[in-house]
C-alpha positions in Angstrom: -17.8 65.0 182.8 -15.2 62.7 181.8 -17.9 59.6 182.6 -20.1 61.0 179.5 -17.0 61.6 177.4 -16.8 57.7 177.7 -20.9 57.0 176.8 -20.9 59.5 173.6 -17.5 59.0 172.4 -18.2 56.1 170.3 -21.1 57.4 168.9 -19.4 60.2 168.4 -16.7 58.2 166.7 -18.7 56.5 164.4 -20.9 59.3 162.9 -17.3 60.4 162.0 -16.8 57.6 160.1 -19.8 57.7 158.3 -19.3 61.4 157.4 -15.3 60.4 156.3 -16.9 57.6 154.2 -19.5 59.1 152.3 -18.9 59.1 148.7 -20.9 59.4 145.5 -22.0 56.2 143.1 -21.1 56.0 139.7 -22.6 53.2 138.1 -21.3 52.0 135.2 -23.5 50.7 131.8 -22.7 47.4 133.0 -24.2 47.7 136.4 -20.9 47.6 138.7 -20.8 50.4 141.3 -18.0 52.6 142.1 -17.8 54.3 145.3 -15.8 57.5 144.8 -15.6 61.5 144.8 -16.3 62.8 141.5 -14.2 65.9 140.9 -15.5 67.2 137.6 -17.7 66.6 134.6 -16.3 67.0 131.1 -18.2 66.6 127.2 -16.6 63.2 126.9 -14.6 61.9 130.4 -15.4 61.9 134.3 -12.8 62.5 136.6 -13.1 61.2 140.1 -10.7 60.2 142.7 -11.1 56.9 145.2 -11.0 57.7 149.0 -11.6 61.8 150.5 -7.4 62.1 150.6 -6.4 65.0 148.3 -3.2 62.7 147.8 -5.6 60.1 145.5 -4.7 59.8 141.9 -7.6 61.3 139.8 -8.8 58.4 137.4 -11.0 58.8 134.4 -13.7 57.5 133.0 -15.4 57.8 129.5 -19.1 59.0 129.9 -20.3 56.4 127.6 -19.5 53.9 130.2 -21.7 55.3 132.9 -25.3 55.1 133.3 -25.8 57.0 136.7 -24.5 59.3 139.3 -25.2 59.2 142.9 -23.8 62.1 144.8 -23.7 61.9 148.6 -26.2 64.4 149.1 -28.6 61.9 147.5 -29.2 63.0 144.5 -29.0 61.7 141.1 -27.8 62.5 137.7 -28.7 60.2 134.5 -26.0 60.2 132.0 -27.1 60.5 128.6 -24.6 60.3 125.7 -25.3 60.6 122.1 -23.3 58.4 120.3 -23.7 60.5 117.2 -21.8 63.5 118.4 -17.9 63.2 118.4 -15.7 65.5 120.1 -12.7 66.7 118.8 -10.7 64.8 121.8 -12.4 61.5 120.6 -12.9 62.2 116.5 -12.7 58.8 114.7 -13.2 59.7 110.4 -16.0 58.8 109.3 -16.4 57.2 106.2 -18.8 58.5 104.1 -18.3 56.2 100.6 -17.2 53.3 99.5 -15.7 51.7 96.1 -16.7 48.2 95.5 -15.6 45.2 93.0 -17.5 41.9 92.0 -14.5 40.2 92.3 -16.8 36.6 91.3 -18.1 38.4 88.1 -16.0 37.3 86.0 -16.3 33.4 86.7 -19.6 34.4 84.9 -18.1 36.5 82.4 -19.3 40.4 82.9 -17.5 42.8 85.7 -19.3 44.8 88.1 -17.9 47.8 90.3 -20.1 49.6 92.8 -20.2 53.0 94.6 -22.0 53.6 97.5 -22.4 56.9 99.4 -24.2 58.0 103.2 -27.4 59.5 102.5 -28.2 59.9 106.3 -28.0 57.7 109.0 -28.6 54.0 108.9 -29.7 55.0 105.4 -27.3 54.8 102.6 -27.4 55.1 98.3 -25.5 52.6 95.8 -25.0 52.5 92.2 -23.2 49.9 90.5 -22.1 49.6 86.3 -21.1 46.2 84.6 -19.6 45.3 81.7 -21.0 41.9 79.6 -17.9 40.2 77.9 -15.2 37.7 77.7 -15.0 35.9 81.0 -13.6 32.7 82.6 -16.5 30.3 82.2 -16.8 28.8 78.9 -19.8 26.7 79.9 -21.8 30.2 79.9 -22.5 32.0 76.4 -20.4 34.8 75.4 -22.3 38.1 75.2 -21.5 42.3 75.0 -23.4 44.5 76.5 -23.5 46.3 80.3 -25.3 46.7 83.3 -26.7 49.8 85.5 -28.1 49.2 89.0 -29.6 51.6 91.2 -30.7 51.2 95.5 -31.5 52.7 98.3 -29.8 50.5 101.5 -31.1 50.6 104.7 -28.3 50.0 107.5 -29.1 48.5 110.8 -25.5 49.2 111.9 -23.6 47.4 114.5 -21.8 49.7 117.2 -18.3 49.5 117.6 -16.2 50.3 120.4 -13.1 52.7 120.0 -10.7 54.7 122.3 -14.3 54.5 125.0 -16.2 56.0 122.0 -19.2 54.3 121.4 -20.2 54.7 117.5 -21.7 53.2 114.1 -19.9 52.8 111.0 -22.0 53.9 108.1 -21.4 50.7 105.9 -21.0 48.2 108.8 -24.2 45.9 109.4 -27.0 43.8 108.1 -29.0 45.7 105.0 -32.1 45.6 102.9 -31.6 47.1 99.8 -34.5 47.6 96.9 -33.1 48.3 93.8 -33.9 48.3 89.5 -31.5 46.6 87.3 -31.1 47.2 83.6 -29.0 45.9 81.0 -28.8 45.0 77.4 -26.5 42.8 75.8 -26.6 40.5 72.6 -25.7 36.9 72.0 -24.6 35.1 68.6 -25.9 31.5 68.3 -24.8 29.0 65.8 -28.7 27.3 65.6 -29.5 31.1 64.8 -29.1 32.8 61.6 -29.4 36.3 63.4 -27.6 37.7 66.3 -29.6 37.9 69.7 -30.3 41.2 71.4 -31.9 40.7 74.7 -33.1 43.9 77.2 -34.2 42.9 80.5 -35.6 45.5 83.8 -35.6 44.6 87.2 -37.4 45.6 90.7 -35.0 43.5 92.6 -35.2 43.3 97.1 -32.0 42.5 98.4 -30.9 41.2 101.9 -27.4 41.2 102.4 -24.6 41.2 105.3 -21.6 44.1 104.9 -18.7 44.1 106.8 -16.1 46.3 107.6 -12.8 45.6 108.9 -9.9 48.1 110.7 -12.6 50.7 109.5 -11.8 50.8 106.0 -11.7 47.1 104.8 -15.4 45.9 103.6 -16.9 42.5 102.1 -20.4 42.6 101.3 -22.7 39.7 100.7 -26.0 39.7 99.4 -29.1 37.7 97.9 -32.4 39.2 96.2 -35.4 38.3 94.8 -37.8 40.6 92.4 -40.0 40.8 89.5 -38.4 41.0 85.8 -39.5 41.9 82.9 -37.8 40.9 79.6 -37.5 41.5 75.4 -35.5 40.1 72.8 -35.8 39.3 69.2 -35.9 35.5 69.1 -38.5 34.0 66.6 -39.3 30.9 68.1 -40.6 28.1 65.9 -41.9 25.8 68.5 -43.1 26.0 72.4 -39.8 24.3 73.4 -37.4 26.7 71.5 -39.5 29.6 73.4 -39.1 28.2 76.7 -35.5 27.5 76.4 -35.0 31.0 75.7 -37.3 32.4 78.1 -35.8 30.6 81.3 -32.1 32.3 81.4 -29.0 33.3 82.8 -28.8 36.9 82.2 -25.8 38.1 84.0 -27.3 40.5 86.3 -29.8 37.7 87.9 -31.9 34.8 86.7 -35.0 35.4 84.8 -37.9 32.6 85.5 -39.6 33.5 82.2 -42.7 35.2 80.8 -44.8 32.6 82.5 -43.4 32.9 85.9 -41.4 36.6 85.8 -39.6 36.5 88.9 -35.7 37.2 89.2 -33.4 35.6 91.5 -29.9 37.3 92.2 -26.7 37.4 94.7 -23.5 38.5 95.0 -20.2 39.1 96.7 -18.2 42.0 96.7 -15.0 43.5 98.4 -13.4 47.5 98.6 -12.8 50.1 101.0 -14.8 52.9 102.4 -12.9 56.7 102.4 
């Protein structure tokens, strides 16, 4: 008896082993492995502890941070988070507007201010207002009037990474924006008897880069192209006169002219989102 103790005791031994060592797999987003007993399954954390001893610590992990579960009776369990649901545990605000300034505007003497407001995801709407007046630059002609802007911005957001949330801030990320611009102002011109009163309408396309900082903070960037359309009351009394008023600065964007009615624009602007 005590001969086939000896021949099945280290078999015996090692199936032991095997039974004390076998764990479940969590594997992580990023592919590492961790071998550990996973003791429960909450709506934002998993709690598992390393080794079988009851005396472990029980660590934590955030659920967007796994991938897979691998329990040690072989089966498996996909994670799948949705990055749009925040639990109270986790809530980070979400902004849902922002106020914006054309601080440049005035180096071309109107001011712009801009709202801008989620619509639905990765889809936002802005509005911006501008006033046409006395600015900095004296080497552009002094006008009155104002300007209205209207868009629809489509957002491909860029995730951020907060308290193991993963999650998209509504203003944060590259854009395309197509928009109509409007605005009248007038002009006076000492070659001109009369003063000049110009109205010009826009379908603008914008691409443009907006960025937010601490979650509040935003710069926004853009440049567009589009097709204009313009009317004034300028008697022209040759074909140069016309073209020099045709091809101009007009606050709001460049206008190409009646021959060639395309618009170029661009901007910078800074604010917060609340």
């Amino acid at each position: 008896m005590l001969r086939v103790l000896r021949l099945f005791l280290p078999a015996l031994l090692l199936v032991c082993g095997l039974t004390a060592s076998a764990q479940d797999l969590i594997i992580r987003t990023n592919n590492d492995t961790l071998r550990a007993k996973v003791l429960d399954m909450g709506p934002t954390k998993i709690k598992y502890r390393i080794g079988n001893a009851k005396s472990a610590p029980v660590l934590e992990i955030y659920k967007n941070e796994v991938k897979e579960i691998i329990f040690e009776s072989g089966s498996r369990l996909v994670v799948v988070y949705n990055r749009y649901e925040v639990p109270q545990e986790l809530f980070v605000e979400e902004r849902k507007a922002a106020f914006k300034v054309d601080f440049l505007s005035s180096l071309f003497n109107h001011y712009v201010i801009g709202y801008e407001r989620k619509w639905k995801n990765e889809t936002n709407l802005e509005f911006k207002a501008g006033y046409i007046g006395p600015g900095i630059s004296t080497a552009i002609r002094e006008g009155r009037g104002y300007i209205v802007k209207a868009g629809i911005k489509f957002v491909w957001p860029e995730e951020q990474i907060m308290k193991g949330l993963r999650f998209t801030n509504a203003f944060n990320g590259k854009y395309l924006r197509p928009e109509i611009i409007f605005n009248q102002y007038s002009q006076s011109d000492e070659s001109y008897p009369n003063r000049l009163y110009f109205t010009n309408a826009v379908i603008n396309l914008c691409f443009g880069r907006q960025h937010v900082f601490r979650n509040k903070i935003l710069l926004d960037y853009y440049a567009g192209f589009g097709y204009g359309w313009q009317s004034n009351n300028y008697r022209s009394t040759s074909t140069y006169d016309r073209d020099v008023v045709d091809l101009n600065y007009v606050y709001s964007h460049i206008f190409l002219g009646r021959n060639l009615p395309l618009v170029v624009s661009g901007g910078m602007m800074i604010g917060f989102c609340f």
